[in-house]
C-alpha positions as CSV (number, residue, x, y, z in Angstrom):
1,X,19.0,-94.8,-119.5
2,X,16.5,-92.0,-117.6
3,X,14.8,-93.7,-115.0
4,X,11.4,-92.0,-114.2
5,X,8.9,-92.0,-111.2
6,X,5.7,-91.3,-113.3
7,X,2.2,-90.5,-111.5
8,X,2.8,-93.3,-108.8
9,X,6.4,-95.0,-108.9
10,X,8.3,-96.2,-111.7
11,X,7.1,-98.8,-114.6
12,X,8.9,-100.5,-116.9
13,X,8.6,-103.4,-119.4
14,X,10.5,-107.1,-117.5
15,X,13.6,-107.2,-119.3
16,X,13.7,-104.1,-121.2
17,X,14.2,-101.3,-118.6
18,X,13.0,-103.2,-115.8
19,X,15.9,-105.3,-114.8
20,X,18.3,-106.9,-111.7
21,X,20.9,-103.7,-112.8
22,X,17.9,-101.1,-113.1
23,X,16.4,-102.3,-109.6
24,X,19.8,-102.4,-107.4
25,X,20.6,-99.0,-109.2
26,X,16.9,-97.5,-108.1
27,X,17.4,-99.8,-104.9
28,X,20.5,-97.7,-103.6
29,X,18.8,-94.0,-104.7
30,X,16.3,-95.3,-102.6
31,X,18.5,-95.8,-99.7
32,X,21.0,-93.0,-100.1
33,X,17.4,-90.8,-99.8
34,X,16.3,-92.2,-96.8
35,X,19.9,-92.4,-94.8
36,X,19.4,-88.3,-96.0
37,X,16.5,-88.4,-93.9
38,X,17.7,-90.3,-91.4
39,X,15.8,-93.5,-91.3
40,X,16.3,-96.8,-90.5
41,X,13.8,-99.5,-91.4
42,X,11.5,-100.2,-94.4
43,X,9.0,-102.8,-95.6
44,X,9.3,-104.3,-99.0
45,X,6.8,-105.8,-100.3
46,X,5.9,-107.1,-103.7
47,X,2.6,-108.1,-105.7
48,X,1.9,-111.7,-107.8
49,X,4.2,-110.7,-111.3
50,X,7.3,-112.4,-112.3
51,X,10.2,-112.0,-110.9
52,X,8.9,-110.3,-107.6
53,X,10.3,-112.7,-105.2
54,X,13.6,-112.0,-106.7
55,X,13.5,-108.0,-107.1
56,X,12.3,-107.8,-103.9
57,X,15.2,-109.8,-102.4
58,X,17.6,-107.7,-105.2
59,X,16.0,-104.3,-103.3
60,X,16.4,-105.9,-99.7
61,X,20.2,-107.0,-100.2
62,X,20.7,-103.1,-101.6
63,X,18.8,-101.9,-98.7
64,X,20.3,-103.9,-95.4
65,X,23.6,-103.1,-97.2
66,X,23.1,-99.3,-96.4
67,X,22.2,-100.0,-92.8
68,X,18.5,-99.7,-93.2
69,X,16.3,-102.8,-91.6
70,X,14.2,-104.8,-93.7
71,X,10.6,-106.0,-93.0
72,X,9.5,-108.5,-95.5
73,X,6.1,-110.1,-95.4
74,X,6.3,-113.4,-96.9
75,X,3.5,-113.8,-99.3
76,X,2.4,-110.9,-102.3
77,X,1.0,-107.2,-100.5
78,X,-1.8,-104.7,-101.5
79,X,0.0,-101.7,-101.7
80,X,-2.4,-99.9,-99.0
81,X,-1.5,-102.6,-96.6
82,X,2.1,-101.7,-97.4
83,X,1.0,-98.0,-96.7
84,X,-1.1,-99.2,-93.5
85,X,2.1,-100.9,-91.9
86,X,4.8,-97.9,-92.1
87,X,2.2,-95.9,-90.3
88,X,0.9,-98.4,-87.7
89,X,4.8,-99.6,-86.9
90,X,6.6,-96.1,-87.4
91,X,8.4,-97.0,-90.6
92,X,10.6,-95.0,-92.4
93,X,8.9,-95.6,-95.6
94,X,8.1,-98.8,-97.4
95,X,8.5,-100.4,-101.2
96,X,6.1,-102.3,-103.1
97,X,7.5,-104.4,-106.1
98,X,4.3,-103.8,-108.4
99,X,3.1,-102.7,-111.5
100,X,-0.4,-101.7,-110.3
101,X,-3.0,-103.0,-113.5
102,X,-0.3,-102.6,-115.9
103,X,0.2,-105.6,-118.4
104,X,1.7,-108.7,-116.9
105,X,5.1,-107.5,-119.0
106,X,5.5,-104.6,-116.8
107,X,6.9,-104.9,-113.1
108,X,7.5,-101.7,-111.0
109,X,8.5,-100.3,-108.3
110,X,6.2,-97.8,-105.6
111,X,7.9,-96.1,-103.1
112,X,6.3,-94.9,-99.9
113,X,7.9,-92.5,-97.2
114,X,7.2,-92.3,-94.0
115,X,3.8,-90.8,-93.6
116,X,2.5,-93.6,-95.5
117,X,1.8,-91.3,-98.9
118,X,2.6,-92.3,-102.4
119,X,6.2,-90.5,-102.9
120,X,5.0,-86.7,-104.1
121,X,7.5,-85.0,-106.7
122,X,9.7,-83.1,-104.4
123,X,10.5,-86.9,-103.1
124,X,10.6,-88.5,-106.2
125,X,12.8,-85.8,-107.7
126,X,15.5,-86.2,-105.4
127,X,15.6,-90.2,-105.9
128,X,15.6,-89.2,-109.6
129,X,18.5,-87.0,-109.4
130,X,20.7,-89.7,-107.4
131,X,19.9,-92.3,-109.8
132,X,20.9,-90.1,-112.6
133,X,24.4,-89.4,-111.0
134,X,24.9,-93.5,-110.1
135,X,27.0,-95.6,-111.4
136,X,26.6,-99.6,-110.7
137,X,29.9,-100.2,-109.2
138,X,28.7,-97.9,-105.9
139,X,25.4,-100.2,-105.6
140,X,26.2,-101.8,-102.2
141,X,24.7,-105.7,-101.5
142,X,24.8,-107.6,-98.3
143,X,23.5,-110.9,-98.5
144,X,20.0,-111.7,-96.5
145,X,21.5,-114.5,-94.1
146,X,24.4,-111.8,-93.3
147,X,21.0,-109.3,-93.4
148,X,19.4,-111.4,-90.7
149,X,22.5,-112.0,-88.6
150,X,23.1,-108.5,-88.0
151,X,19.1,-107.8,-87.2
152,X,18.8,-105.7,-90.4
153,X,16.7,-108.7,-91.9
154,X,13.5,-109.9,-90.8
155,X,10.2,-111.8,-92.0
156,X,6.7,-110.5,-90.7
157,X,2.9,-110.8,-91.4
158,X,1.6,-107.1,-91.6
159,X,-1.8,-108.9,-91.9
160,X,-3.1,-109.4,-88.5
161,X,-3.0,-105.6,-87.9
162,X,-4.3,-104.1,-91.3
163,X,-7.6,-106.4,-90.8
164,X,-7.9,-105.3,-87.2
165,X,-7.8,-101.7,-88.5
166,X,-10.5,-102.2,-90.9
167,X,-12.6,-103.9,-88.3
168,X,-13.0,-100.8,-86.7
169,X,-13.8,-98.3,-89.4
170,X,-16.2,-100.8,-91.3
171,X,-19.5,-101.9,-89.4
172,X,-19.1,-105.7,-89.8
173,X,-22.0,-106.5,-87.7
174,X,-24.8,-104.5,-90.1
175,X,-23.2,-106.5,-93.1
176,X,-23.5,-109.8,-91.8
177,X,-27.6,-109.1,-90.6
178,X,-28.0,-108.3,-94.7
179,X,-26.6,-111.1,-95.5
180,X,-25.6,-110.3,-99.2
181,X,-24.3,-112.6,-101.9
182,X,-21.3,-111.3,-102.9
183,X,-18.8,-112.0,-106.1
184,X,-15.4,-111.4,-105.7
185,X,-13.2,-111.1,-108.3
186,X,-9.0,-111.0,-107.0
187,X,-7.5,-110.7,-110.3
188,X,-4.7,-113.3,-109.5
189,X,-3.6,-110.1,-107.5
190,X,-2.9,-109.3,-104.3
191,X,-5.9,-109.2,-102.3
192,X,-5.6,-112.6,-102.0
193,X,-6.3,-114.0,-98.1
194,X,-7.6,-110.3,-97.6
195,X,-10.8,-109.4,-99.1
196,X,-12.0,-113.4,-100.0
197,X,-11.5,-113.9,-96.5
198,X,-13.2,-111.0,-95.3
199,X,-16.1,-111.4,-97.8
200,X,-16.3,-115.1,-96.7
201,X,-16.9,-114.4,-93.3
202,X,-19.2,-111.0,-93.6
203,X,-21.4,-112.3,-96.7
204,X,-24.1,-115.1,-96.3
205,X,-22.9,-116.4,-99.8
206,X,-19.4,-115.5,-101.7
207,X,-18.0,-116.8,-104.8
208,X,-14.5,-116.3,-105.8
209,X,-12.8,-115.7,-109.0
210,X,-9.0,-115.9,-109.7
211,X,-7.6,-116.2,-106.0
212,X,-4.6,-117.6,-107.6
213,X,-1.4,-116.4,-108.4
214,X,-1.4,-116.2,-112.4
215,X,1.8,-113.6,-113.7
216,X,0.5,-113.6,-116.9
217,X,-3.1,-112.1,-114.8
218,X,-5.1,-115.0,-117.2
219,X,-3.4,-113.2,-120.5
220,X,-4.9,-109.5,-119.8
221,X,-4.4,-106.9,-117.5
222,X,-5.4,-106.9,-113.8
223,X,-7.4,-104.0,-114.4
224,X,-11.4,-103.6,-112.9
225,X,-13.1,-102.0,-115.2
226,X,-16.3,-102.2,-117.2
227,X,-14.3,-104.7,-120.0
228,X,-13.2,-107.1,-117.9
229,X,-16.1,-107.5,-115.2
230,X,-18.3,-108.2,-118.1
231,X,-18.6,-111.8,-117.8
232,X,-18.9,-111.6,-114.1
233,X,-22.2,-108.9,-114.6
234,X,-23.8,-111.4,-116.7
235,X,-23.6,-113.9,-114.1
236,X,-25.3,-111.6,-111.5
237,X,-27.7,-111.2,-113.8
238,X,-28.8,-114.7,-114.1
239,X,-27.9,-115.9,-110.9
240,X,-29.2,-113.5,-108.6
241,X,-25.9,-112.2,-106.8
242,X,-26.2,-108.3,-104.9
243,X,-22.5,-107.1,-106.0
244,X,-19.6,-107.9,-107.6
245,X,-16.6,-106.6,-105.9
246,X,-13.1,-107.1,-107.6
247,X,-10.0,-105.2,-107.0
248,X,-6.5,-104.5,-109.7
249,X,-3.3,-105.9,-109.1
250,X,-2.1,-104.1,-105.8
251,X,-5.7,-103.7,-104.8
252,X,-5.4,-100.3,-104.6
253,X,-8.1,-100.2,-107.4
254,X,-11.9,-101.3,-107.2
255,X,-14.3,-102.6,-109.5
256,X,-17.9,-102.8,-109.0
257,X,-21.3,-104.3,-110.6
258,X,-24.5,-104.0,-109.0
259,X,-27.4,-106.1,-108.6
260,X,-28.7,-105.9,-112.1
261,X,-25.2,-106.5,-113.5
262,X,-24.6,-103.1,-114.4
263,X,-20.9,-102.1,-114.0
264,X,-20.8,-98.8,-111.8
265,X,-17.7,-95.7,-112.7
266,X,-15.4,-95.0,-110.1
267,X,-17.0,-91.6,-110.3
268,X,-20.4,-92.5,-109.1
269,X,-18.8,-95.0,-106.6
270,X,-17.1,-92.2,-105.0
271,X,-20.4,-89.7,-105.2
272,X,-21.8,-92.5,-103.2
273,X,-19.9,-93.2,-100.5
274,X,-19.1,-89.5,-100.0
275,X,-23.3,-89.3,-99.2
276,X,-23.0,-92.8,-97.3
277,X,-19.9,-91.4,-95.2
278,X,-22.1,-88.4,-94.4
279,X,-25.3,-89.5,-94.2
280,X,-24.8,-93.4,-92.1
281,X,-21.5,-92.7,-90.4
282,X,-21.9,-88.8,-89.7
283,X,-18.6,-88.1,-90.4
284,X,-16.9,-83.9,-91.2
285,X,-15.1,-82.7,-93.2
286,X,-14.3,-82.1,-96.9
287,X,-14.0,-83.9,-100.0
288,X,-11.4,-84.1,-102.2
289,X,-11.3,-85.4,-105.6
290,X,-9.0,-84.8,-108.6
291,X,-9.3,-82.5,-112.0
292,X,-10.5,-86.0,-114.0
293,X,-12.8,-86.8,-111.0
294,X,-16.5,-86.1,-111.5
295,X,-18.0,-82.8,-110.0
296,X,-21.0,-85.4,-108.5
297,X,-19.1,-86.0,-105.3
298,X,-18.9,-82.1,-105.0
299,X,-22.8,-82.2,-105.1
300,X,-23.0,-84.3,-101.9
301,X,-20.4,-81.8,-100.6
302,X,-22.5,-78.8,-101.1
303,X,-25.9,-80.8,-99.6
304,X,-24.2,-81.5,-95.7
305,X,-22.8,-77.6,-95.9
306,X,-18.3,-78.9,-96.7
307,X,-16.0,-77.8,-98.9
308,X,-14.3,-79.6,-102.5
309,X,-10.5,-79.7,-102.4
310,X,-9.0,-80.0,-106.1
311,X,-5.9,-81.8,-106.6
312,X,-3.6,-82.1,-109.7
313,X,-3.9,-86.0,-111.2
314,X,-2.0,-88.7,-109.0
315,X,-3.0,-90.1,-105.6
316,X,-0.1,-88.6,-104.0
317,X,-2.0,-85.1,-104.3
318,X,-5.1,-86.3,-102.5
319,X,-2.8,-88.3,-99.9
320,X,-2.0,-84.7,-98.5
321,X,-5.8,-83.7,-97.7
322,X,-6.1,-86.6,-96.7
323,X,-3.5,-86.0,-93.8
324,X,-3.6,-82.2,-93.5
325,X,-7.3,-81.9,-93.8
326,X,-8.5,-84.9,-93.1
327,X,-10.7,-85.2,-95.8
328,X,-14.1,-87.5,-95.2
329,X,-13.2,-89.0,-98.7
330,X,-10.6,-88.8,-101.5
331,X,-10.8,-89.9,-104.7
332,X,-9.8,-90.3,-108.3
333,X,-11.6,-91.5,-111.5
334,X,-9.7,-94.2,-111.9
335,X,-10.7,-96.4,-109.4
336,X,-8.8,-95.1,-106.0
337,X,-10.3,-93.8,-102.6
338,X,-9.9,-93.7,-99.3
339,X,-11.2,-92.5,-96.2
340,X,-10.0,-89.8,-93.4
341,X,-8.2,-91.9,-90.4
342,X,-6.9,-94.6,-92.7
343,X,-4.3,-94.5,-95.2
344,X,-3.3,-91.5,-97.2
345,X,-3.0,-94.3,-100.0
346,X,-5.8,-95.9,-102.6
347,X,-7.6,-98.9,-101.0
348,X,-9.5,-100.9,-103.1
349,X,-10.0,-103.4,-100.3
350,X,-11.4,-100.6,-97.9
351,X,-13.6,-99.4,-101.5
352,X,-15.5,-103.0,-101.8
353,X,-16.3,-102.9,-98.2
354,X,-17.6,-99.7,-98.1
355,X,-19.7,-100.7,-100.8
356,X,-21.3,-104.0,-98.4
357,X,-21.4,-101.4,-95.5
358,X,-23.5,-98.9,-97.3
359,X,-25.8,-101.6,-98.8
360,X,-26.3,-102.8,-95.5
361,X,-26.8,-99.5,-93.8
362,X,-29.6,-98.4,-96.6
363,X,-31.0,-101.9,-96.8
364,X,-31.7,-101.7,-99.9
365,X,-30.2,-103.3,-103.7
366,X,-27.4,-101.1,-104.7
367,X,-29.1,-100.3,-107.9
368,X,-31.5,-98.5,-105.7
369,X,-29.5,-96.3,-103.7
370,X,-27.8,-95.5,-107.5
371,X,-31.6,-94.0,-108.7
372,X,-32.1,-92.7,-105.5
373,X,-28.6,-90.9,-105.8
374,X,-29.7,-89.6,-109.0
375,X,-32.9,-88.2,-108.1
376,X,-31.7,-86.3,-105.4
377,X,-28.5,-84.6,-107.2
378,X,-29.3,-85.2,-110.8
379,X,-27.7,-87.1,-113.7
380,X,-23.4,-86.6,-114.4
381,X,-22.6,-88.6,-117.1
382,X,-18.9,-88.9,-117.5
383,X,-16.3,-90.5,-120.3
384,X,-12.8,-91.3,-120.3
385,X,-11.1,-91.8,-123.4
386,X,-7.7,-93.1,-124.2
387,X,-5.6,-92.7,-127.4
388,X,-2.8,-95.0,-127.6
389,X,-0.1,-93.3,-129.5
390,X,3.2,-94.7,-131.0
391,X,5.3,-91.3,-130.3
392,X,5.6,-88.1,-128.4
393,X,5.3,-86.4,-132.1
394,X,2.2,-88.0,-132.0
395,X,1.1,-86.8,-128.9
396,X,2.5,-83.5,-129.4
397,X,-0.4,-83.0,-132.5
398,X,-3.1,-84.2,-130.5
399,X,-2.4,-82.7,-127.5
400,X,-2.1,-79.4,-129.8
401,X,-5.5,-80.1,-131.3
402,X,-7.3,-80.0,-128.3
403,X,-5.3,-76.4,-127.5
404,X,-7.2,-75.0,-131.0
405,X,-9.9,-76.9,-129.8
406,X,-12.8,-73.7,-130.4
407,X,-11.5,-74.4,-134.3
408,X,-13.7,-78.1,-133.7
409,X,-16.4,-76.7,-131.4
410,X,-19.1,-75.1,-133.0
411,X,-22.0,-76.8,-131.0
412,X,-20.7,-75.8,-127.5
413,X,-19.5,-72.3,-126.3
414,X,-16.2,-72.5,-124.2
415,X,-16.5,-70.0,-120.9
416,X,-13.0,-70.4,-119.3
417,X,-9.8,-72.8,-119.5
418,X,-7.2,-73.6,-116.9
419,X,-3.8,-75.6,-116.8
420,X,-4.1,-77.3,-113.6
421,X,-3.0,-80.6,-115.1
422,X,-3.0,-81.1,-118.2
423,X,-5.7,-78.7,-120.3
424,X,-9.6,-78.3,-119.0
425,X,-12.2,-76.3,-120.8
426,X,-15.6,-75.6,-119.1
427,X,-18.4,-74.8,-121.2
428,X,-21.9,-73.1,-121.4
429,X,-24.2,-75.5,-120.2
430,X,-24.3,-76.1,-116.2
431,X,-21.8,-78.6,-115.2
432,X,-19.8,-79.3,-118.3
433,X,-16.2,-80.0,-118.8
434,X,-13.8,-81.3,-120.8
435,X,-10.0,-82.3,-119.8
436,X,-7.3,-84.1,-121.7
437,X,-3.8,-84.7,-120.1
438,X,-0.7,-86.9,-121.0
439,X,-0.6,-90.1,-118.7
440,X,2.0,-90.2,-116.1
441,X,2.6,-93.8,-116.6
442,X,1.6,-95.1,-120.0
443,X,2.3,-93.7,-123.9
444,X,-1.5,-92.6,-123.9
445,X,-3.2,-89.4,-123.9
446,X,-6.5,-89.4,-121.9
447,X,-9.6,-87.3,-122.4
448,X,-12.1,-86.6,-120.0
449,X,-15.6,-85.3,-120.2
450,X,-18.5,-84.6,-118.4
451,X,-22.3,-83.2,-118.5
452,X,-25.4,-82.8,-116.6
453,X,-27.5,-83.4,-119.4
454,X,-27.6,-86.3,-122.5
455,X,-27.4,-83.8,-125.3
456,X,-24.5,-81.8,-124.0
457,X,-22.6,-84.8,-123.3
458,X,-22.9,-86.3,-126.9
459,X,-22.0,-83.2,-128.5
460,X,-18.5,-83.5,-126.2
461,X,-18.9,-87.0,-127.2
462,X,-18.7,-86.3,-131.0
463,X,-16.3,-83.4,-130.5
464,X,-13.2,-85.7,-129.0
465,X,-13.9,-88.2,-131.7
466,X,-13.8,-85.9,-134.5
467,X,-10.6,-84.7,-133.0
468,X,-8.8,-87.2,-132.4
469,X,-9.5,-88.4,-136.5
């Protein structure tokens, strides 16, 4: 069987591909890669699925048998705290036992080297090409009491520090003087004890939904988005709540609903916070956002006088800005962002209190500073539309569709095309775009789309539906 690191890590179905054999076999590739680059101690971590206690213990026995230390915290990690700790403590890298906001049938595994980065391709190559050549019988195990006797073994709360870092990029004090009512939804994930506690502390009023552990994430997927926050948007609208904040699986992901229940994209989220970061917190530098990301945040780029830095799909593109350029703010349309001086990693916990931070520092509802926002640099109305699709034969005709696409599009004149990732079109009419790629961790081809204006963006609207018929 080909074992693959997709867009971040490698995913596979509990007891299909994902299993004990698989995970010591990826476990040792792991090692073998970083003994190559000389280092010496990792955390591994895992999220609220089944089975992660015991993978992670399956990867630490493979690990501590190669001569590399283990650090363990004891209770389910966000992934950018995972990220966080091999910078703060000089690790040589760090895994995370997660499948993101896959289904609860997927586990996974993330791999992180030592700058803290998701693992980019030239990494994730070399891991693929030692798995490829291994055979089970040279997977080495040690056992964790032998682990712990010889001080390659050890149990730690990477907490403590992570919170204490975010204390000093977030201005707590302005968000407790606002004191905002605040719904938090943890999607039986792993934010747990991290942003119910914060929000607890900096909100006048919280409520909390799903701080538990649930594998089965309720009987959905721990996914943010507009679907799944629905029920929580009607209750701001009845009860009177400022935001809903909620976060994916690994809470690298955010989720958010303003104060008139209105679920807000991950593109406008970032457009935001790229003006707050400028604008409250006088910060310099560029933005960086990928090919599916809105062109909004490039807007707020232009208006303080900095540059746009486009990136191929995948986090682990941005995580390099974010560390050679030091980018103000990087982010993706799928829900990840984070900030220059923290991790080169998504954040969804860092996301929700940017959110409180910027309310706070405009004093006024987040639906506010969203029509404000639009006044000031326009509309961008953006889509993102998944096909599902049983085969690569059947991707391979859609995909080939959209190459003939001038064959479907009469209403919209195409000026110029590129192959960054995946295949982009940009059209006629100021500001419009369309994109469609082949996900790096799902059987799903995903369209993207944007315009600056309602008719131009319907007519892209109509043009992906009639070709994916």
């Amino acid at each position: 069987m080909k074992i693959k690191f997709g867009t971040s890590g490698w995913r596979a179905i509990i007891s299909d591909e994902f299993t004990f054999k698989n995970v010591r076999i990826v476990s040792q590739a792991i090692a073998q890669y970083v003994k190559k680059t000389n280092g010496k101690r990792l955390i591994v971590a895992r999220d609220t699925r089944f089975l992660t206690e015991r993978y992670a213990r399956l990867v630490a026995e493979v690990l501590t048998a190669n001569g590399i230390k283990v650090l363990m915290p004891e209770n389910p990690t966000p992934t950018p705290v995972v990220s966080f700790t091999i910078r703060h403590h000089r690790l040589d890298g760090g895994i995370n036992i997660t499948a993101s906001h896959n289904p609860p049938e997927y586990c996974g595994i993330k791999f992180n080297p030592a700058d803290g980065s998701p693992a980019p391709p030239e990494v994730t190559q070399q891991i693929e090409s030692i798995i490829a050549s291994l055979e089970e019988s040279k997977v080495s195990t040690m056992s964790l009491v032998e682990a712990n006797k010889s001080d390659l073994f050890e149990i730690f709360d990477p907490k403590p520090d992570y919170l204490n870092a975010l204390a000093k990029i977030i201005d707590f004090d302005a968000i407790k003087k606002a004191k905002l009512k605040v719904i938090v939804d943890l999607m039986y994930g792993t934010a747990m004890g991290y942003l119910d506690e914060l929000c607890s502390k900096l909100a006048m009023e919280v409520e909390i939904f799903h701080n538990y552990r649930d594998p089965y994430f309720g009987g959905d997927r721990p996914e943010p988005d507009e679907e799944r926050l629905a029920l929580l948007a009607n209750r701001v609208r009845t009860k009177g709540w400022d935001v809903v904040l909620a976060v994916d699986g690994d809470a690298d992901r955010f989720g958010i609903v303003d104060d008139e229940g209105k679920y807000v994209k991950a593109n406008e989220v970032i457009a935001l916070l790229a003006h707050h970061l400028y604008k409250n917190k006088n910060m310099k530098g560029p933005v960086a956002r990928t090919v599916a990301t809105s062109h909004a945040v490039d807007e707020v780029a232009k208006a303080f006088k900095e540059k746009v830095v486009e990136t191929p799909v995948g986090f682990k593109f941005l995580a390099s800005v974010l560390l050679n350029e030091k980018a103000v703010i990087a982010g993706e349309e799928s829900g990840g962002l984070s900030i220059a001086n923290h991790v080169p990693e998504k954040d969804g916990i860092l996301a929700c209190l940017l959110i409180l931070e910027m309310i706070a520092r405009e004093g006024k509802p987040l639906s506010q500073i969203r029509k404000d926002f639009r006044e000031h640099y326009g509309n961008f109305l953006s889509s993102r539309v998944d096909f599902e699709l049983s085969s690569d034969e059947e991707k391979k005709k859609l995909f080939e569709k959209f190459e003939n696409l001038e064959q479907y599009s009469k209403d919209l004149k195409i000026t110029s095309s590129d192959r960054i990732d995946g295949l982009r079109y940009f059209f006629d009419k100021p500001g419009s775009w369309l994109l469609v790629r082949v996900s790096g961790t799902e059987p799903v081809i995903r369209v993207y789309f944007e315009a600056k204006d309602e008719s131009t963006y319907q007519k892209l609207n109509m043009l992906v539906r009639k070709i994916s018929r």
